[in-house]
NURO-951877 format. One record per residue (C-alpha): residue in three letters; x, y, z. Coordinates in steps of 0.02 Angstrom, whole numbers, plus 50000, padded with zeros to 5 digits. Example, Ala and Ser with C-alpha at 12.3 -4.5 7.8 and 13.67 -1.06 7.14 Angstrom:
ALA506154977550390 SER506844994750357 
//
This chain:
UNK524065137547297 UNK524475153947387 UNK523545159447518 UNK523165177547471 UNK521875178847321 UNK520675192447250 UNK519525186247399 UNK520575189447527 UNK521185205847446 UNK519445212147429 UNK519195208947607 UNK520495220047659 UNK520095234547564 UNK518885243547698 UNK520375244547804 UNK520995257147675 UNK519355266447672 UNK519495271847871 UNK521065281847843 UNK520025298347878 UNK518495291047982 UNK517345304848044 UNK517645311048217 UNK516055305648296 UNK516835286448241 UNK516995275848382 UNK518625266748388 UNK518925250148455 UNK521025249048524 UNK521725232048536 UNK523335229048645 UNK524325213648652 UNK525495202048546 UNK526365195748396 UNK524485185248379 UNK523445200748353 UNK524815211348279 UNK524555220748127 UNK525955210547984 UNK526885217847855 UNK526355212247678 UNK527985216847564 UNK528785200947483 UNK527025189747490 UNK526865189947677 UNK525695177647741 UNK525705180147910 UNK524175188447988 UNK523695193448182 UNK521945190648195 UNK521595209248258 UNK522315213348082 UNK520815205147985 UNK519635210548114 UNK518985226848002 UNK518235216447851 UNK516895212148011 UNK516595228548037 UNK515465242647951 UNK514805258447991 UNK515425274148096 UNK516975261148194 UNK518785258448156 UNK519925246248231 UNK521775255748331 UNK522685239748327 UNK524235242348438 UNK524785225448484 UNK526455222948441 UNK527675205248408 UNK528565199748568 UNK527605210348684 UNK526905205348867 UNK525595215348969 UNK527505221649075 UNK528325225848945 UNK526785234648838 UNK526865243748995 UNK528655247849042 UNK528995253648852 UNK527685267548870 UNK526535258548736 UNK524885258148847 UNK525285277348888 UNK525205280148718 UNK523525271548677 UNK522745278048836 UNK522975296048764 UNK521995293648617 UNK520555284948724 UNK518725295848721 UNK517245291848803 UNK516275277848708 UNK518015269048633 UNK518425250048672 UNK519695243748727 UNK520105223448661 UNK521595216948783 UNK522335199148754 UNK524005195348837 UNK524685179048901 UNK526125172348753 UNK527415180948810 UNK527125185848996 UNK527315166649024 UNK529315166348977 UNK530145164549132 UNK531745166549052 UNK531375184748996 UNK531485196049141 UNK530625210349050 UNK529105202948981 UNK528905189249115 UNK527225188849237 UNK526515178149358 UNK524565174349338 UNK523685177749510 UNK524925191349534 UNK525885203849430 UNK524895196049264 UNK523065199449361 UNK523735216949416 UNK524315222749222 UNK522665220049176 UNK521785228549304 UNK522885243849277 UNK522395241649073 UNK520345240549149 UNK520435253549269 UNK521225266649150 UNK520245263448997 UNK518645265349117 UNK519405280949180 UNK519665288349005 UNK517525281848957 UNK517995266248886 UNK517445249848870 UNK518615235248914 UNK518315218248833 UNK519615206048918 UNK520365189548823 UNK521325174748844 UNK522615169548710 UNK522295160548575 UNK522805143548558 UNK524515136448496 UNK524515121648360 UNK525195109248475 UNK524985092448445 UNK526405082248528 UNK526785064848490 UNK525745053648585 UNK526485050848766 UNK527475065648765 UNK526975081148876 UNK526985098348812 UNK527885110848923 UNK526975127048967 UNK528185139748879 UNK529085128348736 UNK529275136748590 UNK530255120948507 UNK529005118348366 UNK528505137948357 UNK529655140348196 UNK530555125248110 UNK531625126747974 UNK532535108847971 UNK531385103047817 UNK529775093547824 UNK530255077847806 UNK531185081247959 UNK529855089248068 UNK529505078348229 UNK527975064248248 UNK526355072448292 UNK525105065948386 UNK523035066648370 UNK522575078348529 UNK522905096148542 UNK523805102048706 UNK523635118548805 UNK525345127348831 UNK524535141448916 UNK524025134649078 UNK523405146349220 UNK523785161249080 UNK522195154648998 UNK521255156849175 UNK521685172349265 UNK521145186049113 UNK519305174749154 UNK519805178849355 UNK519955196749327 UNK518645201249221 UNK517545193949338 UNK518065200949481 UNK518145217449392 UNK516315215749306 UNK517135214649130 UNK516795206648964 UNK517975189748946 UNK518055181048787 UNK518805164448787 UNK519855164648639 UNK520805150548696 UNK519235140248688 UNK518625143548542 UNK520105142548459 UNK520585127448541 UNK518895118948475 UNK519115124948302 UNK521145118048286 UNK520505101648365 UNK519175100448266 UNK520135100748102 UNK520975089448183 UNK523095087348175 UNK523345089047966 UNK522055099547905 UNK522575114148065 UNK524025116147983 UNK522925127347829 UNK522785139947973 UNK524535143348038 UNK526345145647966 UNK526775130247872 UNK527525139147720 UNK528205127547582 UNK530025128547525 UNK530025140747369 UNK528355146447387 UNK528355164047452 UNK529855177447456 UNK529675181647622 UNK530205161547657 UNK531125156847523 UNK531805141047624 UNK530035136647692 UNK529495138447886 UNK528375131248017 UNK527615139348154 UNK526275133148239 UNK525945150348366 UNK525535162848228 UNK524205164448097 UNK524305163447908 UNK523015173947798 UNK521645161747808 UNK521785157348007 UNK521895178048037 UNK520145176747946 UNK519495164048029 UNK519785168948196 UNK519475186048177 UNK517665178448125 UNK517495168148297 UNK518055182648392 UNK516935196348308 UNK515595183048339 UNK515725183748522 UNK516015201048535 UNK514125203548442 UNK513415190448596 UNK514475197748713 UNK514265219348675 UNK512695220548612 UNK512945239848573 UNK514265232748448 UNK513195221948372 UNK512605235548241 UNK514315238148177 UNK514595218448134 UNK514395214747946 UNK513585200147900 UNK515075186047895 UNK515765184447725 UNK516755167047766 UNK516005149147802 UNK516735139947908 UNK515965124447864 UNK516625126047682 
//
């Protein structure tokens, strides 16, 4: 059954209805990657950042500025003028939502690649600093976690990407094992370092989203990520698997757990949370 249904359409529609938001509106800016990235939907799309479904949480005088972008580290948001760009539209009482980690842990690309307790740490102090500077609020998190569940006895490596898209058929994808395994390593850790150090809100995406793809344990995760079927979208005619980026459903679902926290965590937000329209449990 495909993902997208009236439900899911009807949740997107307040996105539509911010176009013109009045000017007193606060807005909350989100930087970062392919994982929070706003998705095409021509040819049935199914592939959802989580910052993209984060509006159907949200009512009242507040819009979501999501700039995160595919591919993108907190370097090379930088170096390509991107945070410039956001930091200009910044007023006093905005937010500011920054979640790197997916991509500034690729050693083998020069221009996105950080080290955590270095030039990671100091990218997101520069993001902290300068949306403070501007009267914003920064809310620091930690990537989200990848569907990795290697066979048992076999170590995952921090950056591999092997499994991230797979197009060799499903009867051909590898053995999978029962216990999800953290690729991010001290990428996980050092947005926690900073924002304490720096007195800011930290959300531990990875956690929570770790908890929830264990939970549903190796099989059932799979209704949350890429695993497209062979003929059953356009957009993948041949079928695909990816187990780093979000399908319609997970983009829900996560958006839920992080607008969640964000209501514990910013309590002047709170007002601006809808009630939550999807159950978990079901």
């Amino acid at each position: 059954m495909k993902l997208i249904s009236s439900l899911f359409i009807a949740l997107a529609l307040p996105v539509l209805a911010w176009a013109q938001a009045p000017s007193d509106t606060i807005t909350v800016f989100m930087i970062g990657d392919s994982t929070m990235a706003n998705k095409p939907l021509d040819k049935e799309n199914q592939e959802r950042g989580w910052g993209q479904m984060l509006p159907i949480y949200l009512e009242g005088a507040i819009k979501v500025d999501n700039h995160a972008v595919n591919g993108r580290s907190s370097k090379s948001f930088i170096d390509e003028g991107r945070w410039d760009k956001v930091r200009e539209k910044i007023r006093p009482g905005d937010y500011v939502i920054i979640q790197f980690g997916h991509n500034d842990e690729k050693a083998k690309s020069l221009d996105r690649y950080t080290v955590p307790g270095g030039s990671f740490d100091a990218n997101l102090k520069k993001f902290v600093s300068e949306a403070r500077e501007k009267g914003a609020t920064p809310i620091l998190m930690n990537s989200i976690v990848r569907r990795n569940f290697p066979a048992n006895g076999i170590a995952a490596a921090q950056t591999d990407d092997r499994q991230k898209t797979w197009k060799k058929g499903l009867e051909n994808y590898p053995a999978e094992g029962d216990t999800l395994v953290d690729t991010h390593g001290d990428y996980r850790i050092a947005p926690r370092n900073v924002a304490e150090e720096m007195g800011v809100v930290f959300i531990d995406m990875n956690s929570l989203t770790h908890e929830l793809v264990q939970g549903l344990g190796r099989d059932n995760s799979r209704s949350l990520f890429m695993w497209m079927p062979v003929g059953g979208y356009e957009f993948a005619p041949d079928g695909r698997i990816d187990n780093t980026h979000l399908n319609v459903l997970g983009g829900i679902i996560v958006s839920r757990l992080a607008v969640n926290a964000i209501a514990e965590k910013v309590p002047a937000l709170k007002p601006y949370i809808r009630r939550t329209v999807y159950n978990l449990n079901k």
